[in-house]
C-alpha positions as protocol buffer text, in pm:
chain_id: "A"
residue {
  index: 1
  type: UNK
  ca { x: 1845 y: -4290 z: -1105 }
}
residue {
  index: 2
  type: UNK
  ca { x: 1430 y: -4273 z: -1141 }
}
residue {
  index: 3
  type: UNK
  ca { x: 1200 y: -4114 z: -899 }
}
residue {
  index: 4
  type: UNK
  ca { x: 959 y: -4274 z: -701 }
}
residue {
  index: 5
  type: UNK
  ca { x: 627 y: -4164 z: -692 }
}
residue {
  index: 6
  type: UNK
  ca { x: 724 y: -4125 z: -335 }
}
residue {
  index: 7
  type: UNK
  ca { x: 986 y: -3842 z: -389 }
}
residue {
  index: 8
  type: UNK
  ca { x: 791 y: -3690 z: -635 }
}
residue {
  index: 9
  type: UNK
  ca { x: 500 y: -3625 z: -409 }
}
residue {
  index: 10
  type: UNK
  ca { x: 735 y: -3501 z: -147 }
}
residue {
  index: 11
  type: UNK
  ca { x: 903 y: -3294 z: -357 }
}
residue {
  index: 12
  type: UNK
  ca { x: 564 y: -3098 z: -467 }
}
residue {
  index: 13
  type: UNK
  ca { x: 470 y: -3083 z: -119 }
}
residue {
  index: 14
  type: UNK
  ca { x: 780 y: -2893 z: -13 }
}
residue {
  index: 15
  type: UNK
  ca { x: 726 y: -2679 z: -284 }
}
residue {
  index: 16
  type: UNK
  ca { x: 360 y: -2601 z: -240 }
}
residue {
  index: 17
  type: UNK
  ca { x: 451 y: -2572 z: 155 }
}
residue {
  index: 18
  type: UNK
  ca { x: 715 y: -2310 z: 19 }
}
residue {
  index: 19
  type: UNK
  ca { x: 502 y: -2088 z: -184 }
}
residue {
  index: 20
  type: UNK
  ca { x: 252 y: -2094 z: 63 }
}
residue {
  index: 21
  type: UNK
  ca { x: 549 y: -1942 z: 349 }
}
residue {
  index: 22
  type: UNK
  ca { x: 630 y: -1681 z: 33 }
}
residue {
  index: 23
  type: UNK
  ca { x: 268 y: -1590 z: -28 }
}
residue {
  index: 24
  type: UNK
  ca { x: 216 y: -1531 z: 381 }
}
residue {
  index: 25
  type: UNK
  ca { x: 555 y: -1316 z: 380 }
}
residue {
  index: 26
  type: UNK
  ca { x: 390 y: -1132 z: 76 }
}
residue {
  index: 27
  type: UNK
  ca { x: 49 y: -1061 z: 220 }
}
residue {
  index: 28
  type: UNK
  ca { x: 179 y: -970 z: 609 }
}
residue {
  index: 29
  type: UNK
  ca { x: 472 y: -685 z: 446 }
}
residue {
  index: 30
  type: UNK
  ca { x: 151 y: -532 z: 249 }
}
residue {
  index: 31
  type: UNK
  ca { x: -32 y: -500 z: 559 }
}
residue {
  index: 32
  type: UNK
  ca { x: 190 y: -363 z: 789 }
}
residue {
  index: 33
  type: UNK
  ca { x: 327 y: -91 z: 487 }
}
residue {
  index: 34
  type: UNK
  ca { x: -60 y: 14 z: 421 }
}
residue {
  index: 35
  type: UNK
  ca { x: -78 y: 10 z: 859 }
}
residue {
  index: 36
  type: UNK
  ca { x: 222 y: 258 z: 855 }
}
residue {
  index: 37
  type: UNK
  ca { x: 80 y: 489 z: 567 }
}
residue {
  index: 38
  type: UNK
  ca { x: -198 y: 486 z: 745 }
}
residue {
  index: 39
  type: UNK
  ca { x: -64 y: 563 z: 1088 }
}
residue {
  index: 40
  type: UNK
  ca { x: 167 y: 828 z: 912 }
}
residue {
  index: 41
  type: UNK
  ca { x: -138 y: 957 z: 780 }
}
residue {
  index: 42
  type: UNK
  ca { x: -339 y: 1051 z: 1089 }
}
residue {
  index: 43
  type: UNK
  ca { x: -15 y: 1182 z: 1269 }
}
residue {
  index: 44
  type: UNK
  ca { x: 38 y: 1440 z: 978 }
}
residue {
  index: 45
  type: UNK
  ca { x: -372 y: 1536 z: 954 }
}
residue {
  index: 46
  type: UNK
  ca { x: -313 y: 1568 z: 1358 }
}
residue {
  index: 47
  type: UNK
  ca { x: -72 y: 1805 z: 1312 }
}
residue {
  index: 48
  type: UNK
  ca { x: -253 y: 2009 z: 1028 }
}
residue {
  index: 49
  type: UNK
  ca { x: -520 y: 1994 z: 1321 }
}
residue {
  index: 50
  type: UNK
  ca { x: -287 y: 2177 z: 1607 }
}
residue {
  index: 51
  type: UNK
  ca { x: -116 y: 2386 z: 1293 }
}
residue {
  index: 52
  type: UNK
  ca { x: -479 y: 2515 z: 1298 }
}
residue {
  index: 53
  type: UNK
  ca { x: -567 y: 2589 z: 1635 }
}
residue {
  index: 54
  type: UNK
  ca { x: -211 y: 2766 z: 1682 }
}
residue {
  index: 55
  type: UNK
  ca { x: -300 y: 2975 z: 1394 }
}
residue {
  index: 56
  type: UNK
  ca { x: -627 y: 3079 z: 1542 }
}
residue {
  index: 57
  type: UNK
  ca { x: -451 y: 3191 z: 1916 }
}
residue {
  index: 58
  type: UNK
  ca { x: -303 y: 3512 z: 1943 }
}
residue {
  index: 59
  type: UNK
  ca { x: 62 y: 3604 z: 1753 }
}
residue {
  index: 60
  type: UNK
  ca { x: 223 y: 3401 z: 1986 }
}
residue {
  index: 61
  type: UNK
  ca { x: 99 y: 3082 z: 1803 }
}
residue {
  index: 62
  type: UNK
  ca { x: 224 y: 3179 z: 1466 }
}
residue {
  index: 63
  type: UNK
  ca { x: 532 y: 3044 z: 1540 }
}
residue {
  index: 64
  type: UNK
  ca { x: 437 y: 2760 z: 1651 }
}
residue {
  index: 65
  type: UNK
  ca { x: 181 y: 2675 z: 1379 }
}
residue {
  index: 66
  type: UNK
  ca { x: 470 y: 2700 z: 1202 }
}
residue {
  index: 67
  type: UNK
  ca { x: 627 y: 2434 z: 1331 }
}
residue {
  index: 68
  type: UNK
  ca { x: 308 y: 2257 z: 1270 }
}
residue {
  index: 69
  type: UNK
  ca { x: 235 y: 2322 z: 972 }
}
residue {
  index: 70
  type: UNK
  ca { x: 581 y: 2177 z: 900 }
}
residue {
  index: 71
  type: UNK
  ca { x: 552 y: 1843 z: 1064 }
}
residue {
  index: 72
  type: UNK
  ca { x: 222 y: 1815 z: 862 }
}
residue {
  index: 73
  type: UNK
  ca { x: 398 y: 1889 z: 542 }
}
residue {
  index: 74
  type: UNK
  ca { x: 696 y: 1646 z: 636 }
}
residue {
  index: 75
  type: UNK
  ca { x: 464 y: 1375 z: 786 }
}
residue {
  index: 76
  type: UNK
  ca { x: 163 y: 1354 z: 499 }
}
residue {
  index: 77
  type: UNK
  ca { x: 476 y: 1310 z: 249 }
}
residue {
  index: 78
  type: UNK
  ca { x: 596 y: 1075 z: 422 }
}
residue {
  index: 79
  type: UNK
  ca { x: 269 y: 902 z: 433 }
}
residue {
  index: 80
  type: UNK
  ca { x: 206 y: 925 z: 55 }
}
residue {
  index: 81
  type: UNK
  ca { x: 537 y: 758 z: -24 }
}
residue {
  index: 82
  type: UNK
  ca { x: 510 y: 459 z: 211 }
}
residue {
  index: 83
  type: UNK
  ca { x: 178 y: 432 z: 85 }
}
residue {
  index: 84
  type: UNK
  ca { x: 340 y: 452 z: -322 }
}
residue {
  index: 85
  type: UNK
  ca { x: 613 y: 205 z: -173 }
}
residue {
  index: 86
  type: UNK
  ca { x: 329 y: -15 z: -58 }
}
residue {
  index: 87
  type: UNK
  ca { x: 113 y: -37 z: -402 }
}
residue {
  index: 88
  type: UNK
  ca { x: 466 y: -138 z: -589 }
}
residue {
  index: 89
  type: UNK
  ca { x: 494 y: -467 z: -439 }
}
């Protein structure tokens, strides 16, 4: 059986209203991974920050700009590979 004209045009507006939904998804899961990198990012240059000022107290704080110096390590790669996750899609 033919199509209408009618069911044609409702057909290509379901489908335009579809991609449109996709395209949103799309754009909104780029944001919020480049929000995260970003977010990651600052935590991990905080902690470089207080892995610094540890360093700089007496020997007390080498232990515990250690530690820092860890979670900035651990954190920045973190950032760089939600970031790399983010540019794939």
């Amino acid at each position: 059986m033919a199509q209408t004209k009618a069911d044609r045009s409702a057909a290509a507006k379901k489908a335009a209203a579809t991609r449109k939904r996709n395209e949103t998804r799309t754009s909104s899961q780029k944001a919020g991974t480049k929000a995260a990198a970003t977010r990651q990012g600052k935590s991990a240059a905080q902690s470089g920050q207080q892995a610094k000022r540890a360093a700089g107290t007496a020997a007390g704080g080498v232990s515990s700009a250690a530690r820092a110096a860890g979670t900035a390590a651990k954190q920045a790669a973190k950032s760089v590979a939600t970031r790399a996750a983010g540019a794939k899609r």
